[in-house]
C-alpha positions as CSV (number, residue, x, y, z in Angstrom):
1,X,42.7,69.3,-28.2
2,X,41.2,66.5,-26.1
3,X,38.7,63.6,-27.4
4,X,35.7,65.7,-25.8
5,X,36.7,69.2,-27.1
6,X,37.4,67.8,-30.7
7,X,34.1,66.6,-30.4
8,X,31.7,69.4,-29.6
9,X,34.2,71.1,-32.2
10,X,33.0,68.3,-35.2
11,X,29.2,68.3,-34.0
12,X,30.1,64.3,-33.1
13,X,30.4,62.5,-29.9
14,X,33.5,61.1,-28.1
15,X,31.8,57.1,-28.7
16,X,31.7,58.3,-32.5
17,X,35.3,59.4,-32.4
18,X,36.3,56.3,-30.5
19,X,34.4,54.2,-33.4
20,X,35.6,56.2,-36.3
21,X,39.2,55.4,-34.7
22,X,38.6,51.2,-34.8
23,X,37.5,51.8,-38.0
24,X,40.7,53.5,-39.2
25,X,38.9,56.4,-40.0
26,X,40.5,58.6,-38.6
27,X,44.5,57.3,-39.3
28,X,46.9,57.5,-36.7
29,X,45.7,59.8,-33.9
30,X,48.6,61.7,-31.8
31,X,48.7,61.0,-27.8
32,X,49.9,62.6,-25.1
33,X,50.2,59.9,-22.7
34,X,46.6,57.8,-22.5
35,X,45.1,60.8,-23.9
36,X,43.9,61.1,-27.7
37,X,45.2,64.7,-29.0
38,X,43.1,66.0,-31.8
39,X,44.7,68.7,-34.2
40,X,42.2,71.2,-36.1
41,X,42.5,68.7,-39.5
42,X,41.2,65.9,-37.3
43,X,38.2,68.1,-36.9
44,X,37.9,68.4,-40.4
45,X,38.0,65.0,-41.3
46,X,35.4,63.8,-38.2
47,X,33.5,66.7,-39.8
48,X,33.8,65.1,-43.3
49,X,32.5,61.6,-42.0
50,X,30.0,63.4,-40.8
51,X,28.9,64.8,-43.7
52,X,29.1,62.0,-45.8
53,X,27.1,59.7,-43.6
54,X,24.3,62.4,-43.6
55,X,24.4,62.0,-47.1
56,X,24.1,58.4,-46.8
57,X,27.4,57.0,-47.2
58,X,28.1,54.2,-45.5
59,X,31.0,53.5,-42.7
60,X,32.6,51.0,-44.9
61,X,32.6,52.9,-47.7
62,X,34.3,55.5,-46.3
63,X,36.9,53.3,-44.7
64,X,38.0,52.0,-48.0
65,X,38.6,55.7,-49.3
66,X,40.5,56.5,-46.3
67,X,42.9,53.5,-45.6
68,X,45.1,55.3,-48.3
69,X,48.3,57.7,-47.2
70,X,48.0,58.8,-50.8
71,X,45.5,61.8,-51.0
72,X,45.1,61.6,-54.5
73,X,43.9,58.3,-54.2
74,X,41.8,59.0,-51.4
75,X,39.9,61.9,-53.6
76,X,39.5,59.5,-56.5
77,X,37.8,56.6,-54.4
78,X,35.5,59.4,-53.0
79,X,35.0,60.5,-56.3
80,X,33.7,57.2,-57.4
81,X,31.4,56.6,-54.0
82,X,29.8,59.7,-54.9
83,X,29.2,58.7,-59.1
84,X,28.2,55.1,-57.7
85,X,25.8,56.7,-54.9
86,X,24.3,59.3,-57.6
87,X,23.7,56.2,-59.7
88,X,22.2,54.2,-57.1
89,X,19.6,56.9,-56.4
90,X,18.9,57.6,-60.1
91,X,17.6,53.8,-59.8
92,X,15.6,54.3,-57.1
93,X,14.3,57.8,-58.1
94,X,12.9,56.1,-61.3
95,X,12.0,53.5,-59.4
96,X,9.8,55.5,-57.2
97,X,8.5,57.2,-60.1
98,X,6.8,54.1,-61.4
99,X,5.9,53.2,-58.0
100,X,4.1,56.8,-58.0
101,X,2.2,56.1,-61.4
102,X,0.7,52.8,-60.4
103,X,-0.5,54.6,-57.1
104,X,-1.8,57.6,-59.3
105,X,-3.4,55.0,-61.6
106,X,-5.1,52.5,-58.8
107,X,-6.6,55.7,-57.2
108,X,-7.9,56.9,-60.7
109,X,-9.6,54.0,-60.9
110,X,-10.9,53.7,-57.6
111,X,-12.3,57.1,-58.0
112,X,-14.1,55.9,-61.2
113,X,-15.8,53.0,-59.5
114,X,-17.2,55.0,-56.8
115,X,-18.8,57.8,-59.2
116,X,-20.5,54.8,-61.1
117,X,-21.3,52.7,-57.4
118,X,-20.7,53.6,-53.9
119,X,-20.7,49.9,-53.1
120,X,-18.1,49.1,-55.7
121,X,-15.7,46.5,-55.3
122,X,-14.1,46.2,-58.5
123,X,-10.5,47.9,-58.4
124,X,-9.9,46.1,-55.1
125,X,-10.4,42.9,-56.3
């Protein structure tokens, strides 16, 4: 299939596919004279990229899991982008936590300055 058809068939766009492709994302991609041909496990893999962008993976990361012809490998680097990525968001999930508190703690104590003044300025200074 052509660049446009593989596209509407991924969900992607044809400038997406074009980037992917200067990225090496993609690997070698067959032609038929000027014209990209996309096989059904292209699709898969454009579909893939997809997916792990909307997860929040990076294009660079995902180059350096793909630049690999061994499959193995590739599987294994993934592997690792995903425990690195579900470490990175532990971080900033606790992170947020605390952040939460001290919001749930300031407005606690805004909320007790008010009941003993209306005119309080206390917890903002």
């Amino acid at each position: 299939m052509y660049i446009g058809q593989a596209a509407k068939a991924a969900g992607t766009t044809v400038k997406a596919i074009r980037h992917y492709e200067s990225l090496g994302l993609l690997g070698p991609v067959s032609r038929q004279g000027s014209y990209r041909v996309f096989s059904q496990r292209d699709v898969e893999l454009l579909r893939l990229i997809k997916q792990a962008q909307a997860l929040g993976f990076r294009l660079s990361e995902l180059t350096e899991a793909m630049n690999s012809t061994d499959v193995v490998a590739n599987w294994r680097t993934v592997r690792q982008l995903i425990d690195n990525k579900r470490t990175r968001l532990a971080r900033e999930m606790a992170a947020l936590e605390t952040q939460m508190a001290h919001l749930d703690a300031y407005a606690e104590r805004i909320d007790r300055c008010l009941e003993q003044d209306p005119d309080c300025v206390g917890p903002l200074i």
